[in-house]
Structures are given as C-alpha cells and as structure tokens.
C-alpha positions in Angstrom: 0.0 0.0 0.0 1.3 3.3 -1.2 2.1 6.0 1.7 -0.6 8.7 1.8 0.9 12.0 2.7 -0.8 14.4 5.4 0.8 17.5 3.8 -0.5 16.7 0.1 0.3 18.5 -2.9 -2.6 20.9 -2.7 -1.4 21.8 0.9 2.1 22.4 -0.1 0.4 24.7 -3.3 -0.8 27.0 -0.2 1.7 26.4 1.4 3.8 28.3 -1.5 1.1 31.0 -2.2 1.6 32.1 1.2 5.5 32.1 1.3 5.6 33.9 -1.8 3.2 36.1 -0.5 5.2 36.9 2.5 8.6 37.1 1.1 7.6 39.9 -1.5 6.0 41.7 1.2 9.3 41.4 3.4 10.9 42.8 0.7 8.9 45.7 -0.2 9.1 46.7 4.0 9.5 49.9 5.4 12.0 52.4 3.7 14.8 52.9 4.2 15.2 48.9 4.6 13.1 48.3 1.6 15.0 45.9 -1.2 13.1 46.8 -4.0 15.2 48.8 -6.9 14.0 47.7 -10.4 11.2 44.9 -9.6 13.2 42.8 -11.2 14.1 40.4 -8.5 10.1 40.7 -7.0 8.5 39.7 -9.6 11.4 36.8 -10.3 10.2 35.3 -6.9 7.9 31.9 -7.4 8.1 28.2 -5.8 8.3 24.9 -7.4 6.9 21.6 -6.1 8.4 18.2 -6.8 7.3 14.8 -5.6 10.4 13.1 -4.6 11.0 9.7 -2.4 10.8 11.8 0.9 7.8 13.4 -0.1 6.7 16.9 -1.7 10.1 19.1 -2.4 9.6 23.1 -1.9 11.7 24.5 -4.0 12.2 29.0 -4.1 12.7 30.1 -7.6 14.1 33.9 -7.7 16.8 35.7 -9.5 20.4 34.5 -8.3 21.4 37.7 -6.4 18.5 37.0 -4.0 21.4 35.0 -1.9 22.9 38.5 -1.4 19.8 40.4 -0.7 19.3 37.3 2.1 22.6 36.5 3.4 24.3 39.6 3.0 27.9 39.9 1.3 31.6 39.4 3.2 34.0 42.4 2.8 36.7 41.3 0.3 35.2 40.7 -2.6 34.2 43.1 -5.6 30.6 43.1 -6.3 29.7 43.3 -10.5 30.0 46.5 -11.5 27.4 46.5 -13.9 25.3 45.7 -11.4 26.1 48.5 -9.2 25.7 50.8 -12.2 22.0 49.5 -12.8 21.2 49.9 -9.5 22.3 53.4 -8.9 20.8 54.8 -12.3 17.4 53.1 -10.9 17.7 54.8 -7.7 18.7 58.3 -9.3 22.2 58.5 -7.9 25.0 60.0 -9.7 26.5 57.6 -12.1 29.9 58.1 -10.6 29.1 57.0 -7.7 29.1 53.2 -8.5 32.9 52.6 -8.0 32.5 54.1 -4.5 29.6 52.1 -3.9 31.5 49.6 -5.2 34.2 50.1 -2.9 32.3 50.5 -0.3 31.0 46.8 -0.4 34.4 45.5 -1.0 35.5 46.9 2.5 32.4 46.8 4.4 30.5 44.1 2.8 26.6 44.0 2.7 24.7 43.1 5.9 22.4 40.1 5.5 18.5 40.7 5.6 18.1 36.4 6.8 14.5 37.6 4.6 14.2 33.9 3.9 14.6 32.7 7.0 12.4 35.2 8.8 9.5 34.6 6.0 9.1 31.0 7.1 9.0 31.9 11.4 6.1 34.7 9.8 4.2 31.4 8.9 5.4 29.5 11.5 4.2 32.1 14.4 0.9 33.1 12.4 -1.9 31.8 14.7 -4.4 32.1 11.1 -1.5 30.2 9.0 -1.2 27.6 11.2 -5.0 26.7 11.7 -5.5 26.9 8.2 -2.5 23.8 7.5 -3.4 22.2 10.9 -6.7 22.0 10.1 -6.2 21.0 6.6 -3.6 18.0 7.8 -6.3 16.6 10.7 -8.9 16.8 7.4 -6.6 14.9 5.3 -5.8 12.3 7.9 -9.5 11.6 8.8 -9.5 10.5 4.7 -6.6 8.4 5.1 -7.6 6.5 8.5 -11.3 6.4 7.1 -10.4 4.7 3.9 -7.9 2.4 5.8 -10.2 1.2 8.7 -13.0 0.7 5.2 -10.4 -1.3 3.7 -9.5 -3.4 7.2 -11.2 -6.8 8.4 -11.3 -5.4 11.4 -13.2 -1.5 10.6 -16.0 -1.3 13.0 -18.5 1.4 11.9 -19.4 3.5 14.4 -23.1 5.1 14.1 
C-alpha cells in the first residue's frame, strides 16, 4: 500500500502561495530597509513543487542575487559593476558613484536581511497560518484512516 501523505500536494500549493506572498511583502518593508530597486528580483520570486522519495520538495525560484539580498555579502570581494551601475541609475544617484559604492562593499560588505529565513518563522508564528494547515492536515488524515479502517477486516463502523 502506497504512503498517503498528510501534507498533500494541494497543501504544499498553499503552502507556496503564502511564502511567496510573504517574502515579496518582506521585501517591499518599510523604507529605508526596503530591497526593492527595479522589480526585477520581486517579480522573479515563485516556488516549485516536486514529488520526490521523501515526499513533496519546496523549492524557491528567484533571481540569483537573491542570496545577497538574504545573506548579506563578506568584505573582500568586488561586487559586478554592472550591477552596481543598474542599481544606482534606478535609484537616481549619480553615475559616478558606483565605483565608490563599489568600494564600499568591498570593505564593508553587505549586511544580510536572513529575509528567507524570517519569511518562514512569519508562517510558523501566524496563529491564522497555522489553523489553516493544521486543520487541513487533521482533514486529510481523517480521509486516510477512514479509507484504511474501510479497507481493514477489522473497521467497525461507528453510528
């Protein structure tokens, strides 16, 4: 008999509504500590859901330089200047002020926002997220232990 998951695939679809959801909202935030330039790595942010051996895979889809906006940069270490340069004609600074922004990051380094991180304890510590997958989970295990006890010599229906 095939293993019936609790946390089905239309769970984990919520599941990644709600993170994405979250996340973008975390990353609009409150100026100054907003990360939001262009757009371009907001609307970049979507999930994935695989069915693997171990159950459903989550998987976070956004644009590669989301690991800097989350875990910050080390000093030491040059980031893109092009990118810099994007960034600062986006945000109306003076063009020549990429290489000393540039410069600045090298010495300094970026802090990290741990946005990632601090998305999933939103949902974790959100009473309404919570009873909604709770609930959902006791629902689907009802299904499973009803139509295993139906299946079973032994199901005694209870009236």
């Amino acid at each position: 008999m095939a293993i019936q998951p609790i946390f089905d695939k239309k769970l984990a679809n919520e599941f990644g509504k709600d993170y994405v959801k979250i996340l973008v909202a975390s990353l609009k935030g409150n100026k100054p500590f907003a990360k939001v330039a262009s757009g371009s790595l907001i609307n970049s942010i979507n999930y994935k859901l695989q069915d693997t051996a171990n159950g459903i895979q989550f998987q976070l889809l956004a644009n590669d330089y989301i690991k800097y906006v989350d875990q910050g940069r080390r000093p030491g270490t040059y980031p893109p200047i092009n990118a810099i340069k994007q960034w600062v004609r986006i945000k109306g600074i003076k063009p020549e002020a990429a290489w000393a922004i540039r410069t600045n990051i090298f010495k300094f380094g970026i802090k990290p926002t741990n946005v990632i991180r601090k998305t999933l304890n939103i949902i974790n510590t959100s009473r309404d997220s919570n009873r909604k997958y709770e609930e959902r989970m006791v629902d689907n295990l009802v299904k499973i232990l009803e139509k295993n006890w139906k299946n079973s010599p032994d199901y005694i229906r209870l009236q």
